[in-house]
N, C-alpha and C positions, 0 to 999 in steps of 0.2 A: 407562556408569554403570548401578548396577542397579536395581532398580526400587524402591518406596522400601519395599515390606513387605518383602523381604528383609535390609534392614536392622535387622530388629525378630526377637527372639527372641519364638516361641508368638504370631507372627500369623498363624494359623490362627482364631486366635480371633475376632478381627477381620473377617477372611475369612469365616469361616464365617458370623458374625451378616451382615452388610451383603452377602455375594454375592462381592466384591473387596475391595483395599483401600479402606476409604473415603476421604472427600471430607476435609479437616477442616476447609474453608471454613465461616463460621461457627461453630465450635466453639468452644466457651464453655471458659475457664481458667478451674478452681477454684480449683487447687495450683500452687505453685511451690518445689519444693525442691533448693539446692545444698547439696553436702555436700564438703567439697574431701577428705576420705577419712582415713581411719590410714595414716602412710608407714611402714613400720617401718625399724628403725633396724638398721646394716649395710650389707651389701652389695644391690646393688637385682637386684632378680628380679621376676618375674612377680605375685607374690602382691600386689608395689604396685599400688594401680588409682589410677588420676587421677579429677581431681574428676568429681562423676557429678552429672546434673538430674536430677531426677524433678517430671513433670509430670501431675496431671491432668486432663482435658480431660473436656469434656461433647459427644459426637458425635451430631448431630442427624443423625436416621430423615430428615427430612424436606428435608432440604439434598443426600442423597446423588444421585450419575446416575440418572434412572428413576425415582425416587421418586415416586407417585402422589397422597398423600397424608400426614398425618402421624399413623401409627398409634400413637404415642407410645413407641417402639421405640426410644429414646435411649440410649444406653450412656456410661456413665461408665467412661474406659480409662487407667489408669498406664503411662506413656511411661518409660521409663529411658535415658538417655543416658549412656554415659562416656566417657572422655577428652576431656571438655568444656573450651574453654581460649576459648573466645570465645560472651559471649552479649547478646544486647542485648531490653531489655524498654522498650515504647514506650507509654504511653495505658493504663496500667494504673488500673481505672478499679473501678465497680460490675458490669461485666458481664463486659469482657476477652474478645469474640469475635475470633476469627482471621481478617481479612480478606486474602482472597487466598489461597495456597497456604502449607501447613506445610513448612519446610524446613528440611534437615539435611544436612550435608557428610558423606558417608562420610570 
């Protein structure tokens, strides 16, 4: 299985702020946006994309490995996922942090 920035297009970015990929334990949801897509009409080809999440998350400086303290180094990071066909949202609440590990099926 690969590791899970490789899964993400332009996480360098990511990488570059936090060292590695970060942690997302604790990571605070802003956004949550499904968009099941334009199909176009015809024959099916590539140009179809399946429905796609887009997620904001708030990734705390202070939650990551190593972390010394909390220099207020928080990034706010748009996630995009496509060909999403399974998702499940639990405790959606006033704050919506992510306990546990972030995951995603390649």
């Amino acid at each position: 299985m690969p590791d899970a920035a490789s899964l993400f297009d332009e996480n360098q970015i990511l990488t570059y702020i936090f060292g590695e990929w970060p942690s997302f334990h604790d990571a605070e949801v802003i956004d949550v946006h499904l968009w099941r897509v334009d199909v176009k009409p015809g024959d099916w080809d590539d140009s179809n994309v399946f429905p796609v999440l887009t997620v904001k998350v708030r990734i705390l400086e202070a939650t990551q490995p190593g972390a010394t303290g909390d220099s207020g180094r928080d990034v706010l990071a748009t996630l995009r996922f496509h060909d999403v066909d399974n998702v499940s949202i639990d405790g959606f609440n006033h704050q919506n942090a992510i306990f546990g590990d972030f995951y995603c099926a390649a």
